[in-house]
FIMI-853828 format. One line per 5 residues: number of its first residue (from 1); their letters; for each residue x, y, z of N, C-alpha, C. Coordinates in pm, 1 decimal. Atoms other than C-alpha are relative to their C-alpha. Example, Ala and Ser with C-alpha at 12.3 -4.5 7.8 and 13.67 -1.06 7.14 Angstrom:
2
1) AS) 89.0/-119.0/0.0/1230.0/-450.0/780.0/90.0/120.0/0.0 | -82.0/-119.0/-6.0/1367.0/-106.0/714.0/-77.0/109.0/73.0
This chain:
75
1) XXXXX) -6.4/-133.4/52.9/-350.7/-1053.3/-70.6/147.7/35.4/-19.5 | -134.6/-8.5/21.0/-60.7/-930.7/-197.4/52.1/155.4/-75.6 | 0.8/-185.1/24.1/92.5/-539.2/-143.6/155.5/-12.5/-76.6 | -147.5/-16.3/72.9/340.0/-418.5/-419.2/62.6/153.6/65.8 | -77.6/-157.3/-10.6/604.9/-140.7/-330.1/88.1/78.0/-120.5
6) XXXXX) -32.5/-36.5/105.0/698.3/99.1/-562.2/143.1/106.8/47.1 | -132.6/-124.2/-8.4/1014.6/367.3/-583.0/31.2/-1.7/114.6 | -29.4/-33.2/-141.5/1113.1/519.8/-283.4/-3.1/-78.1/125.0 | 114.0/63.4/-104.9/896.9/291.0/-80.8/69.9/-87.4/32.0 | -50.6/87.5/20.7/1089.0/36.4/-148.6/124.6/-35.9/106.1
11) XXXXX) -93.0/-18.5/-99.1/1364.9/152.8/39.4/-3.2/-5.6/138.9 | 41.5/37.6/-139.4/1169.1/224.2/333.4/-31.6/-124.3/126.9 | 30.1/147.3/-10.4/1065.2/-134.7/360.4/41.8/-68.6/-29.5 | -68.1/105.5/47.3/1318.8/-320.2/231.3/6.2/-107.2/-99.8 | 39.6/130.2/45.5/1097.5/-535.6/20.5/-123.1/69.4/-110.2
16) XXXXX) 87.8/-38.5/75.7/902.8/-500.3/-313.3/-101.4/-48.3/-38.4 | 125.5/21.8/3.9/645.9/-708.4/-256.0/-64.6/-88.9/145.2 | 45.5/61.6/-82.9/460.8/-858.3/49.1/-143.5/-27.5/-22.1 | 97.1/15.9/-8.8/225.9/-1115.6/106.5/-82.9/18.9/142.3 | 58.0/-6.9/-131.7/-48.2/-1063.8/363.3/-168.0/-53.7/30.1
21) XXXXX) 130.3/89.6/-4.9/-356.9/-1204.5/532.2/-72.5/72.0/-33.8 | 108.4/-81.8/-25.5/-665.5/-1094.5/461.9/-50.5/149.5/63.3 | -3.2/-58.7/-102.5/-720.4/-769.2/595.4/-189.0/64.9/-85.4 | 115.1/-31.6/4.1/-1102.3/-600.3/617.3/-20.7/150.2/-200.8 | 30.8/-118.3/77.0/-1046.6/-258.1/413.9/174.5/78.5/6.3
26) XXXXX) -79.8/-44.5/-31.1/-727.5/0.3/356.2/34.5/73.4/107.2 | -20.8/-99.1/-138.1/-722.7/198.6/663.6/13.8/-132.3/85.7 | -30.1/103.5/-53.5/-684.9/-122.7/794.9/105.6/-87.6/-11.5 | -108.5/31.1/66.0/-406.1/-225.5/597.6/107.3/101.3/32.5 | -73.3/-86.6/-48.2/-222.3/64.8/655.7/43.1/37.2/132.9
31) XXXXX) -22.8/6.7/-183.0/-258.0/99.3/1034.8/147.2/-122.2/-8.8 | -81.5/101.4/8.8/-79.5/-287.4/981.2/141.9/43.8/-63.2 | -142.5/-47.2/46.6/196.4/-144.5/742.5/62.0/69.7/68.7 | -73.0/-105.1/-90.9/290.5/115.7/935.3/78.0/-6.1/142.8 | -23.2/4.0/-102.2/308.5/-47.5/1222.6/144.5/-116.9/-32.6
36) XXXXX) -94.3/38.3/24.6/531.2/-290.5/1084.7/147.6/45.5/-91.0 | -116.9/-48.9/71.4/763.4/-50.1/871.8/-28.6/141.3/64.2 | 21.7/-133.0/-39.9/730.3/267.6/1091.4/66.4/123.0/-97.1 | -50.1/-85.7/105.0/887.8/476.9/812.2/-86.9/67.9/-65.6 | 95.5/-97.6/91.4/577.2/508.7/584.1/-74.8/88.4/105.5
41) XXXXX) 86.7/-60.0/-44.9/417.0/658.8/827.8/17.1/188.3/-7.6 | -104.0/-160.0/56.0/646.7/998.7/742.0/-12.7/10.0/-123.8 | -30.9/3.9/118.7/616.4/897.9/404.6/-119.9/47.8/-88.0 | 111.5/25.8/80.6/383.1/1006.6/109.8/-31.8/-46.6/-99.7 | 49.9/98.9/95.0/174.2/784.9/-109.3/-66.3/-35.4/-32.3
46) XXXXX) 153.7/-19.4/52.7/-79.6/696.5/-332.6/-26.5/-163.9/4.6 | 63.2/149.4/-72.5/-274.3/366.5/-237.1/-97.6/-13.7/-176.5 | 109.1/83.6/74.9/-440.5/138.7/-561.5/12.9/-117.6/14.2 | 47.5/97.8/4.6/-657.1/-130.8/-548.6/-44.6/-37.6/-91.1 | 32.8/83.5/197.5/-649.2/-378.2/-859.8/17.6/72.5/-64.0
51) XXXXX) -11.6/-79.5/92.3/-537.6/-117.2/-1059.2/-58.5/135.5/33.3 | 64.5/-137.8/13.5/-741.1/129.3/-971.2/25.3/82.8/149.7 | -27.8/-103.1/-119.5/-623.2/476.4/-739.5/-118.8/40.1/84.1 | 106.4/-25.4/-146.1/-833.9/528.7/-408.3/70.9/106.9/56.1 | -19.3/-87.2/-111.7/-846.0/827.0/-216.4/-51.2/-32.2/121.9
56) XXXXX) -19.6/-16.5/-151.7/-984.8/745.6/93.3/-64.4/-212.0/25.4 | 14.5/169.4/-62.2/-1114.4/375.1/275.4/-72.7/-48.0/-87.6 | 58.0/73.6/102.0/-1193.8/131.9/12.7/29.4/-164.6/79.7 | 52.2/129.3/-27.6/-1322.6/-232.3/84.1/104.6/-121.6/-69.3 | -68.0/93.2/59.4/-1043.7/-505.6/11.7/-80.5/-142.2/15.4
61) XXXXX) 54.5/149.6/23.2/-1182.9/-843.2/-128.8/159.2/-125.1/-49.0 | -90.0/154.3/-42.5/-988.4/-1176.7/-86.2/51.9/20.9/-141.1 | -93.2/-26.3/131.7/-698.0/-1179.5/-353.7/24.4/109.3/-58.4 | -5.8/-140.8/110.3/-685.2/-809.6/-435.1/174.9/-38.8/-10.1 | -154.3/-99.4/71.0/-335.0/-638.3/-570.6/21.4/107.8/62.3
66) XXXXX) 5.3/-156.5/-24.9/-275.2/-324.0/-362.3/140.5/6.6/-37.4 | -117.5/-23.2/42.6/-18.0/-155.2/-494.0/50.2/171.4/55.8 | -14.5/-122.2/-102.5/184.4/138.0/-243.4/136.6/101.9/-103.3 | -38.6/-70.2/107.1/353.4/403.4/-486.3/32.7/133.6/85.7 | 11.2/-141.9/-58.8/495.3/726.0/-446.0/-38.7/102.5/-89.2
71) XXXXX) 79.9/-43.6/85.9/343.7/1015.9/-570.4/30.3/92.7/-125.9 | -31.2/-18.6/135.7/365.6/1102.1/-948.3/-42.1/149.3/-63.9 | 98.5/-166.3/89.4/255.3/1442.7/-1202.3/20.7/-110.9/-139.0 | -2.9/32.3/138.5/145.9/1365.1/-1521.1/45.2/58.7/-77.0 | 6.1/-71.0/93.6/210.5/1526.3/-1833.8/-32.5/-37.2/-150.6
């Protein structure tokens, strides 16, 4: 699996892309990030999987794309 970092984020973590094992679901992924970059955990950000934006615990399958962003306005 493999998490991209976007803007800001980037900074927090040093690194704009990490690979990682397997993990079950995002709330599960995140617990893991956090614990290893204690920063986001202050930080805010919008979580998609394969392209597509999730609001709350979504189901990661073997090889996704999550991608950790900060948060945007359209116009």
């Amino acid at each position: 699996m493999e998490v991209l970092f976007f803007g800001q984020l980037t900074d927090l973590t040093g690194v704009t892309t990490l690979s990682c094992d397997h993990v079950a679901d995002t709330d599960q992924l995140m617990t893991q990030l956090k614990e290893k970059y204690p920063a986001l955990a202050n930080a805010t950000f919008m979580v998609a999987v394969n392209n597509r934006m999730i609001t709350g615990n979504t189901v990661i399958e073997p090889g996704s794309k999550i991608a950790i962003m900060p948060p945007f306005s359209g116009g």
